[in-house]
C-alpha positions in Angstrom: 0.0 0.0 0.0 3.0 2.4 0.9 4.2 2.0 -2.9 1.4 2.7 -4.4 1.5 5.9 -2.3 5.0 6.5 -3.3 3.5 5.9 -6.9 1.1 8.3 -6.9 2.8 10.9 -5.6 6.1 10.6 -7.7 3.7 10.4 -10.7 1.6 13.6 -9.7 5.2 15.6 -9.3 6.3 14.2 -12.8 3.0 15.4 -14.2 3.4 18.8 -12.2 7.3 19.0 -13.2 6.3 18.5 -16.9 3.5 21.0 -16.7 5.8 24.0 -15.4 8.9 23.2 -18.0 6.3 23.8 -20.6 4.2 27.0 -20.3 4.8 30.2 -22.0 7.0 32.7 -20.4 4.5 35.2 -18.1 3.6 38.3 -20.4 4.9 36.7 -23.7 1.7 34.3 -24.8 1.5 32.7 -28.8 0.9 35.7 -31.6 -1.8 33.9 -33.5 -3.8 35.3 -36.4 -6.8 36.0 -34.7 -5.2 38.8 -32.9 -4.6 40.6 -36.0 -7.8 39.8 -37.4 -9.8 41.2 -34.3 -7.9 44.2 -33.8 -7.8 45.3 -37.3 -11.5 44.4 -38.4 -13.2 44.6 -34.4 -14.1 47.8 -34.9 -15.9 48.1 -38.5 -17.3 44.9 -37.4 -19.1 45.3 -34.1 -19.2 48.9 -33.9 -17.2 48.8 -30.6 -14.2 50.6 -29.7 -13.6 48.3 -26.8 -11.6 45.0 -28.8 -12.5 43.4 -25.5 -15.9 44.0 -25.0 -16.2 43.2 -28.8 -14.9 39.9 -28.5 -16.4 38.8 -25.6 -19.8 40.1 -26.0 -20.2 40.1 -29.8 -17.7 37.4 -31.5 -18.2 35.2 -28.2 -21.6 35.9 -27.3 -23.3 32.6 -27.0 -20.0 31.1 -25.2 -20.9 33.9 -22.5 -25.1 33.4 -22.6 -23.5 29.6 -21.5 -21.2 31.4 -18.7 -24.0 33.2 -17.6 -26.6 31.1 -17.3 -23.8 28.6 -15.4 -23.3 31.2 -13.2 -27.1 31.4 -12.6 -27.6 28.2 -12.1 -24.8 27.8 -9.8 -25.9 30.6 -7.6 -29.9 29.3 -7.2 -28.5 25.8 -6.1 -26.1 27.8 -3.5 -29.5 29.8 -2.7 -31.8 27.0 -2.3 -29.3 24.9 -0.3 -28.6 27.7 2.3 -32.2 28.7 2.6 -34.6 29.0 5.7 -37.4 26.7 5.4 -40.2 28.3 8.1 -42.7 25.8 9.7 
């Protein structure tokens, strides 16, 4: 039983080891196209001059409605769990 402790825990720090060797430098993520494409066409577009806002609320807009309605969700259950119930 100890080994397979041992195991585990060996395994999990490889994994964890692995992870960290290979993520981007902080502040230096991928160029991808995209980035050029929404900055230089955002605007004529969506008709915002917020690229962010644009994105999120106009090129990602049912990806949010899901967010949202997550979020919604998540916060009744939270609601009806902590609830008084009056007798």
């Amino acid at each position: 039983m100890r080994r397979v402790k041992v195991l585990t825990l060996v395994l999990l720090f490889a994994f964890l080891a692995a992870c960290a060797v290979q993520t981007h430098p902080f502040g230096k993520p991928d160029q991808t196209f995209m980035d050029d494409y929404f900055i230089q066409n955002g605007q004529a577009e969506t008709g915002s001059n917020n690229i962010v806002s644009s994105v999120v609320f106009d090129y990602r807009g049912f990806d949010t409605l899901g967010e949202a309605s997550i979020l919604f969700a998540a916060a009744m259950g939270v609601f009806l769990v902590l609830r008084r119930v009056e007798k």
